[in-house]
KESE-622190 format. One line per field, with one value per residue: residue number from 1; chain; x, y, z negated of N, C-alpha, C in turn. Coordinates in steps of 0.05 Angstrom, whole numbers. Example, Ala and Ser with C-alpha at 12.3 -4.5 7.8 and 13.67 -1.06 7.14 Angstrom:
BEGIN
k: [1 2]
c: [A A]
n_x: [264 257]
n_y: [-114 -45]
n_z: [-156 -142]
ca_x: [246 273]
ca_y: [-90 -21]
ca_z: [-156 -143]
c_x: [264 258]
c_y: [-66 1]
c_z: [-156 -157]
REM end
This chain:
BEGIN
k: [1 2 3 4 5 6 7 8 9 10 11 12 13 14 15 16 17 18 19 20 21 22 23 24 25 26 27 28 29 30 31 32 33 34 35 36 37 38 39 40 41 42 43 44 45 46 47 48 49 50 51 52 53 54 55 56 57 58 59 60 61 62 63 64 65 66 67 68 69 70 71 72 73 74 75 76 77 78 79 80 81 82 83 84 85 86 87 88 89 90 91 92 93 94 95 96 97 98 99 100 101 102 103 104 105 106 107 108 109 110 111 112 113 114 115 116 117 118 119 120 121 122 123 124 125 126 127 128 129 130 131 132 133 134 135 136 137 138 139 140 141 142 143 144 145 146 147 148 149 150 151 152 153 154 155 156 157 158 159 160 161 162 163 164 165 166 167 168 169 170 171 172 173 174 175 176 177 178 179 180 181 182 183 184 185 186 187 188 189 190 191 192 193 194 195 196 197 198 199 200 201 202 203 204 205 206 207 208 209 210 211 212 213 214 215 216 217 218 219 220 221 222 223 224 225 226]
c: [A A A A A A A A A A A A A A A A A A A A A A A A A A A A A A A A A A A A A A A A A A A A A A A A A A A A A A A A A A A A A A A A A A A A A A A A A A A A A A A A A A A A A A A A A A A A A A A A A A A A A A A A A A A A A A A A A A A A A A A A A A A A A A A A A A A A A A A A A A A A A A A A A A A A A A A A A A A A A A A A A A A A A A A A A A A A A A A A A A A A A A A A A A A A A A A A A A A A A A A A A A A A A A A A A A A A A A A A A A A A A A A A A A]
n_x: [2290 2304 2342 2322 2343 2343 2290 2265 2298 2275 2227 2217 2228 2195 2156 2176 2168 2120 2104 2129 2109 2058 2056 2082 2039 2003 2030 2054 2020 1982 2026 2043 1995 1990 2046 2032 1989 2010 2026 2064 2134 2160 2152 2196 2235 2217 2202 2262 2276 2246 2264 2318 2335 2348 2398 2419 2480 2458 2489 2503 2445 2425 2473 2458 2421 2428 2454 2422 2373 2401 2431 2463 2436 2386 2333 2338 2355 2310 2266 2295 2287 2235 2223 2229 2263 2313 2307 2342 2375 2327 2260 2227 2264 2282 2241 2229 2276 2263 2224 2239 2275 2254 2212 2214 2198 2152 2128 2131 2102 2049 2042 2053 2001 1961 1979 1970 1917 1883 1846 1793 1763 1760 1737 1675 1658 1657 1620 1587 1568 1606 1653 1721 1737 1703 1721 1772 1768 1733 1745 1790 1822 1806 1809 1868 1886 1925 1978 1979 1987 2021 2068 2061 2086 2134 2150 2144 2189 2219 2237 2252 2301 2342 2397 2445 2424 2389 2435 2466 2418 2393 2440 2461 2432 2409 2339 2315 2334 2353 2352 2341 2368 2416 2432 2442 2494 2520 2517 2554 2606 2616 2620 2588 2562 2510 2476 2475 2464 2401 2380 2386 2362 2313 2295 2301 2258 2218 2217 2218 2160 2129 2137 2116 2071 2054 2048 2014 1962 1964 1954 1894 1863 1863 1883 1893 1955 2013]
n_y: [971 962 998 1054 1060 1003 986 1014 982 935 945 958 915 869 897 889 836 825 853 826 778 779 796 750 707 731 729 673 636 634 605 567 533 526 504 448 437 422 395 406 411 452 457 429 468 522 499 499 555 580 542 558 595 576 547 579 632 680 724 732 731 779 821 816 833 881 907 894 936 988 1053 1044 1007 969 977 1018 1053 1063 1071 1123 1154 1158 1196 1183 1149 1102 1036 1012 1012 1027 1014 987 966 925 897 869 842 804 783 750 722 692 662 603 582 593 580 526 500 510 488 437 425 432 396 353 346 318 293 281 315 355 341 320 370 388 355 375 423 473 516 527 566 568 523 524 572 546 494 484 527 516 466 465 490 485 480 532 556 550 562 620 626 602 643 691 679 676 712 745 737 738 774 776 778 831 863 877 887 938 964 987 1037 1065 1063 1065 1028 989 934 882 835 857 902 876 854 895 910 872 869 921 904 900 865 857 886 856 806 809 826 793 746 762 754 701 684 692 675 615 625 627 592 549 557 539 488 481 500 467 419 423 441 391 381 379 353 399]
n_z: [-3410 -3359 -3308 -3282 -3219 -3212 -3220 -3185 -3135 -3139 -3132 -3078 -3062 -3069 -3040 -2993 -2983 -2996 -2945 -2905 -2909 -2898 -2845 -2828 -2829 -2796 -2749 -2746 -2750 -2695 -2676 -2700 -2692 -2631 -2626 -2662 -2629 -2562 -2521 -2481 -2436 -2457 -2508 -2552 -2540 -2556 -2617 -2625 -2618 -2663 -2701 -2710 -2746 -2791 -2792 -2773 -2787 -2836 -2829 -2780 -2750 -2771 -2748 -2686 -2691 -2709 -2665 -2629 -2646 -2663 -2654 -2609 -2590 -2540 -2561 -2601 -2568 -2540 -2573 -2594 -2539 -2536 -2575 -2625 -2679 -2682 -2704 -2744 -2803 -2830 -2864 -2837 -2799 -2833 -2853 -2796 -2799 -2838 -2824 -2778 -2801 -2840 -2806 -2791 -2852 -2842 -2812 -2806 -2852 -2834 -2787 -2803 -2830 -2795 -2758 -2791 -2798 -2749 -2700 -2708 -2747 -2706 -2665 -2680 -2694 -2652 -2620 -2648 -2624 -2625 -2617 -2576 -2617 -2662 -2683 -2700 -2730 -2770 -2774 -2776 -2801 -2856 -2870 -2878 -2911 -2964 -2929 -2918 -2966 -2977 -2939 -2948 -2997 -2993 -2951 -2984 -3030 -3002 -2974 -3025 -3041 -2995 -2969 -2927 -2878 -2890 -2912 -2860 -2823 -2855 -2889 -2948 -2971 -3020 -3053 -3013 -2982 -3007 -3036 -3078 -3082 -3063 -3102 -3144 -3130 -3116 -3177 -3193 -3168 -3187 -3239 -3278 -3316 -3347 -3321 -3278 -3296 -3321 -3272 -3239 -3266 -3268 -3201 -3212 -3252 -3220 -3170 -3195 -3216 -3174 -3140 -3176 -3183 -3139 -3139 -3177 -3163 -3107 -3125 -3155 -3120 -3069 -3000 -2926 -2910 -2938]
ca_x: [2309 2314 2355 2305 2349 2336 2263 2269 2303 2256 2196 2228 2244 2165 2143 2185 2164 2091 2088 2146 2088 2032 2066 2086 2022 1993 2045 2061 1991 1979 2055 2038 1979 2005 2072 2018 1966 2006 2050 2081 2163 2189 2147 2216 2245 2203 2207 2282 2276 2230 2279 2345 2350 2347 2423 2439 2472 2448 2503 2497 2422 2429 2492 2449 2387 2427 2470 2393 2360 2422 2430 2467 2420 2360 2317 2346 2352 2283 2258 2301 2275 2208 2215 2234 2285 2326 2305 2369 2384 2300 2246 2210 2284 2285 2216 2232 2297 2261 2203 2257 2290 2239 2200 2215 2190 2118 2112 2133 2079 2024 2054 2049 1982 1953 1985 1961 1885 1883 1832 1770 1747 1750 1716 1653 1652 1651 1595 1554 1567 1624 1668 1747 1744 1698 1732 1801 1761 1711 1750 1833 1837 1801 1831 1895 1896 1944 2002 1979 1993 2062 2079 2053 2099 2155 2165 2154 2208 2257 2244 2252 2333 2355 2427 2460 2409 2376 2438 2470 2399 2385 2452 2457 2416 2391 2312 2308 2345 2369 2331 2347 2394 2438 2429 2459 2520 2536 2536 2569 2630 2623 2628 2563 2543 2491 2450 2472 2441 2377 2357 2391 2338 2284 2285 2298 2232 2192 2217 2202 2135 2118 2135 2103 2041 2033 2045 1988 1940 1958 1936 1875 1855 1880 1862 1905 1981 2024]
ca_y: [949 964 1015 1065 1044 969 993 1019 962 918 951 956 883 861 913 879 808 829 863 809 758 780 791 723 698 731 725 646 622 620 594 539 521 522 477 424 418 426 375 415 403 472 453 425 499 539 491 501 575 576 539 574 621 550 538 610 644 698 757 728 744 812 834 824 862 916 912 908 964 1013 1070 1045 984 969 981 1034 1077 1060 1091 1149 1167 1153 1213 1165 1151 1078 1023 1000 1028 1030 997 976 948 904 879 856 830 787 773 733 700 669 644 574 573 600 572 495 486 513 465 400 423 434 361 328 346 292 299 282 326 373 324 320 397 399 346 394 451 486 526 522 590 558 490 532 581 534 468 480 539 503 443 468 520 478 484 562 564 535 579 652 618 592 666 709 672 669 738 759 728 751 788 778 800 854 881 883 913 958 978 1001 1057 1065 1080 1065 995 977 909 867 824 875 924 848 846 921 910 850 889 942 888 908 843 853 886 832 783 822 829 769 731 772 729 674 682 708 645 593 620 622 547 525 573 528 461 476 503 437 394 433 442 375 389 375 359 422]
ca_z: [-3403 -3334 -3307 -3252 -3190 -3219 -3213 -3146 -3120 -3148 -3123 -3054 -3052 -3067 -3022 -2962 -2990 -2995 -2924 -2890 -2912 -2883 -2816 -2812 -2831 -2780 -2725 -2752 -2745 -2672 -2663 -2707 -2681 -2612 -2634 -2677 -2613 -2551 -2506 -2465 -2440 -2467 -2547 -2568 -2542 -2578 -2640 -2644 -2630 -2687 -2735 -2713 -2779 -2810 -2790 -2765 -2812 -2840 -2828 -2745 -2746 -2774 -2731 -2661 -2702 -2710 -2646 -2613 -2655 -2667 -2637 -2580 -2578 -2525 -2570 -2604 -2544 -2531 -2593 -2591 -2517 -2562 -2596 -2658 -2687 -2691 -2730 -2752 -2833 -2845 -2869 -2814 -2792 -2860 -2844 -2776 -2795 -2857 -2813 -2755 -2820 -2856 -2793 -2803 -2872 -2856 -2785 -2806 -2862 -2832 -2767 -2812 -2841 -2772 -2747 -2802 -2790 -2742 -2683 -2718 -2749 -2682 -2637 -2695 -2697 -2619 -2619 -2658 -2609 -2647 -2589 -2600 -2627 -2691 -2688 -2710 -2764 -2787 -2784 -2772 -2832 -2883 -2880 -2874 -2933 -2974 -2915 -2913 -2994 -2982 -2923 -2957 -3024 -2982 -2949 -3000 -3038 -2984 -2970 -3047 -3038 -2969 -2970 -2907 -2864 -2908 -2921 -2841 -2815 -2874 -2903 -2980 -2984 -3050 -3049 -2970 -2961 -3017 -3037 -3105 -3078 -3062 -3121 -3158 -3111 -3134 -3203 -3196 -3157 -3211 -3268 -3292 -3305 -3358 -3307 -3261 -3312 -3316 -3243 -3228 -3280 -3260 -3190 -3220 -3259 -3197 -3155 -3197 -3218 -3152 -3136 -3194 -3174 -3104 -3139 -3192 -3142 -3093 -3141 -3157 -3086 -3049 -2981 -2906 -2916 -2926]
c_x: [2320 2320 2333 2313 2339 2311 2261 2273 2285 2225 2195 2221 2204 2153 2149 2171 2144 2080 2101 2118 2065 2030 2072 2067 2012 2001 2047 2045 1990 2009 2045 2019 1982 2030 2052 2004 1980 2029 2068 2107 2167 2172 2181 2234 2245 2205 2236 2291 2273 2257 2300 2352 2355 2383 2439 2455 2466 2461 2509 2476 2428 2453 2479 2423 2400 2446 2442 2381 2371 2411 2435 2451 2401 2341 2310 2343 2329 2257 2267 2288 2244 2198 2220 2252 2290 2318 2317 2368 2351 2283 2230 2230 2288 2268 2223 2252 2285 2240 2209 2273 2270 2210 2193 2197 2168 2107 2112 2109 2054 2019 2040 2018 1956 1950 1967 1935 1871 1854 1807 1748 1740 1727 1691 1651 1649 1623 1578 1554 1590 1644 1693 1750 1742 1700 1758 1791 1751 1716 1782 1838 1830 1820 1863 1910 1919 1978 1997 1991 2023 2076 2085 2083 2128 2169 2163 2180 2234 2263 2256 2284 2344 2378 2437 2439 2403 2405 2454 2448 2406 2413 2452 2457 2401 2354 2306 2306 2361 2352 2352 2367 2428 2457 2453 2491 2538 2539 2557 2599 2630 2626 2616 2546 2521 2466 2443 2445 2403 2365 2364 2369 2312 2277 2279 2267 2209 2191 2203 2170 2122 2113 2121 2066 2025 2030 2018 1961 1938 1950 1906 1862 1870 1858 1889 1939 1993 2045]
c_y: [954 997 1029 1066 1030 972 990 1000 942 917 944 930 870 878 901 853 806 839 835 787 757 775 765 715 698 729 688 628 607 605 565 525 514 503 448 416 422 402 393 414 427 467 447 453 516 531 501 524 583 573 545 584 589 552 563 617 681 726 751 739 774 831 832 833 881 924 924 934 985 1030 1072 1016 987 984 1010 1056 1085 1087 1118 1171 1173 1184 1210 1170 1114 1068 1010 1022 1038 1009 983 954 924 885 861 836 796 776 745 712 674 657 621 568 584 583 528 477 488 486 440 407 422 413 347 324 317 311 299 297 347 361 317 349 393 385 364 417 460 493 522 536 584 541 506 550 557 512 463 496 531 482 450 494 508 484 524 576 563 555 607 647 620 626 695 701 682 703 767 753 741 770 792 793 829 881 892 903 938 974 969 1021 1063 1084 1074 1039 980 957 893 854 841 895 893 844 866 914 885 862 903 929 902 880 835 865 877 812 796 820 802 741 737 750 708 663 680 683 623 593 616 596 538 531 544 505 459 477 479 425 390 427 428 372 370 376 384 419]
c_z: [-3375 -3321 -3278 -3225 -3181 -3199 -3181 -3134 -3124 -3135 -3086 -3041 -3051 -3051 -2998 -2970 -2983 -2961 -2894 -2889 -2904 -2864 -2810 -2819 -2801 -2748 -2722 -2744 -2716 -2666 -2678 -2699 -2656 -2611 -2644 -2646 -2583 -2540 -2484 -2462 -2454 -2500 -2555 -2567 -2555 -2606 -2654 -2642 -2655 -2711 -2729 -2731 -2795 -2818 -2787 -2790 -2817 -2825 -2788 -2734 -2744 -2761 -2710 -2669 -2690 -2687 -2625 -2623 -2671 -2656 -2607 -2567 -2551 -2536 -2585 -2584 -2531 -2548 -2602 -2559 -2522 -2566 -2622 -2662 -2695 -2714 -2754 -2781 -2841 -2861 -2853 -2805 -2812 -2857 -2822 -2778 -2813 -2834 -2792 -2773 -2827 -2838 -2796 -2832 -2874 -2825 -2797 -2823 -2850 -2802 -2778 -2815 -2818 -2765 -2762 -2805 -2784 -2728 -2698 -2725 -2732 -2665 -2663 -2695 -2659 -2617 -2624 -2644 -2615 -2614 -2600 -2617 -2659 -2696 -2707 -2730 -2779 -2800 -2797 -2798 -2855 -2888 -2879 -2898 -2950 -2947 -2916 -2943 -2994 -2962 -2935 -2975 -3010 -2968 -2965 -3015 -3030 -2985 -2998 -3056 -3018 -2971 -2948 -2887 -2867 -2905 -2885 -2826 -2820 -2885 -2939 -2982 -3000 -3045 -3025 -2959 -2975 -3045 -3073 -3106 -3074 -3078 -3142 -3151 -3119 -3156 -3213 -3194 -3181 -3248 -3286 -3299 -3324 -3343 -3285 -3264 -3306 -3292 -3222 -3236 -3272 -3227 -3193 -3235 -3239 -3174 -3177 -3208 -3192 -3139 -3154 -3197 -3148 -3114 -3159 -3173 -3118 -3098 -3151 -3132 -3074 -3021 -2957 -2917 -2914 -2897]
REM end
C-alpha cells in the first residue's frame, strides 16, 4: 500500500517525534517545575517565552533557525570552525527546530500538574526528613504523572504535524528531512492525491489514537491535574 518514500517519510517522522519527545521531557521538566514553584518578577518572562510558538507562526520560527544555524549563521559558523558541518538541512536541525515548537505543549501540562499538587504533600514528606531532591522524585513525579502523560501525548502529536518549521530548518530532502507532512504537500502539488489520502489518514489514525490513549489511561490512573 505504501509507496517506499511513504515509508521513509514515515519512519523519519516517528523517529523525530520519538526523539523531539524525550528532549522535551527532559529539558521541560525542570522549566516546569521552576514556572509551578517560583515567584519571581521575570516567571511571567519566561512563561511567555515558553508559549511564543503558541502564537508565532510557524514559517517565523524556522526562518531565524535557519538564519541562526545556516551557514552564515552564529551557530553555523560555529560548527563549521568545529570541524562540523551546519545544522541547518539535518536531522539534528529538525529536532531542535521541533524541540523550540512544541515547548508549550510539554512544558504547560507538566506546569499545571506540578501547581496543582498543592503544598502538602511536600511539607509531610519534609516532616519525615525527605530533602528537596526526594520531595520532587518521591512526591512531585508521582503525583504528577497524569500532566507528564498529556505532555509526552501532546508533543509527540504536535510534532507528528509540523510543516512550517520542519520544512524551513530541514528542507525537502527525501530520506534526510523529509518528514510526513511534507511528503503530503508533494503529492498534493503533484495531484497524487490517493497517496495524499493514505499518508494523510495514516496521521489522522496515529493522532487520535494517541489522544484517546491519554484519556483511557487518565481515567485509569486519576492522579494530580494534567
Amino acid at each position: 500500500m505504501f509507496h517506499p518514500d511513504d515509508l521513509t517519510a514515515l519512519g523519519l517522522t516517528l523517529k523525530l517525534a520519538a526523539v523531539s519527545t524525550a528532549v522535551l521531557l527532559v529539558l521541560g521538566t525542570p522549566v516546569a517545575w521552576w514556572l509551578a514553584r517560583t515567584r519571581r518578577a521575570v516567571r511571567p518572562i519566561v512563561d511567555a517565552l515558553v508559549s511564543l510558538p503558541l502564537v508565532l507562526p510557524p514559517t517565523v520560527l524556522g526562518f531565524y533557525l535557519l538564519l541562526l544555524l545556516g551557514p552564515g549563521g552564529p551557530l553555523g559558523k560555529l560548527m563549521t570552525a568545529a570541524g562540523g558541518r551546519p545544522l541547518a538541512f539535518t536531522f539534528t536541525g529538525l529536532v531542535i527546530g521541533s524541540v523550540i515548537y512544541s515547548l508549550p505543549f510539554v512544558v504547560q501540562p507538566i506546569r499545571d500538574a506540578f501547581a496543582g499538587i498543592g503544598p502538602r504533600p511536600f511539607e509531610a514528606a519534609a516532616t519525615l526528613g525527605a530533602s528537596p531532591r526526594d520531595r520532587f522524585f518521591s512526591v512531585a513525579l508521582p503525583l504528577a504523572r497524569r500532566g507528564f502523560l498529556t505532555a509526552a501525548t501532546l508533543g509527540f502529536a504536535h510534532t507528528l504535524g509540523e510543516f512550517g518549521v520542519v520544512l524551513m530548518i530541514g528542507g525537502n530532502i527525501p530520506g534526510r528531512t523529509q518528514v510526513l507532512s511534507i511528503a503530503i504537500y508533494d503529492h498534493v502539488e503533484a495531484l497524487d492525491y490517493a497517496r495524499a489520502h493514505l499518508l494523510a489518514g495514516t496521521l489522522l489514525v496515529l493522532s487520535f489514537g494517541l489522544l484517546l490513549m491519554v484519556h483511557l489511561v487518565s481515567r485509569r490512573f486519576p492522579g494530580a491535574k494534567p
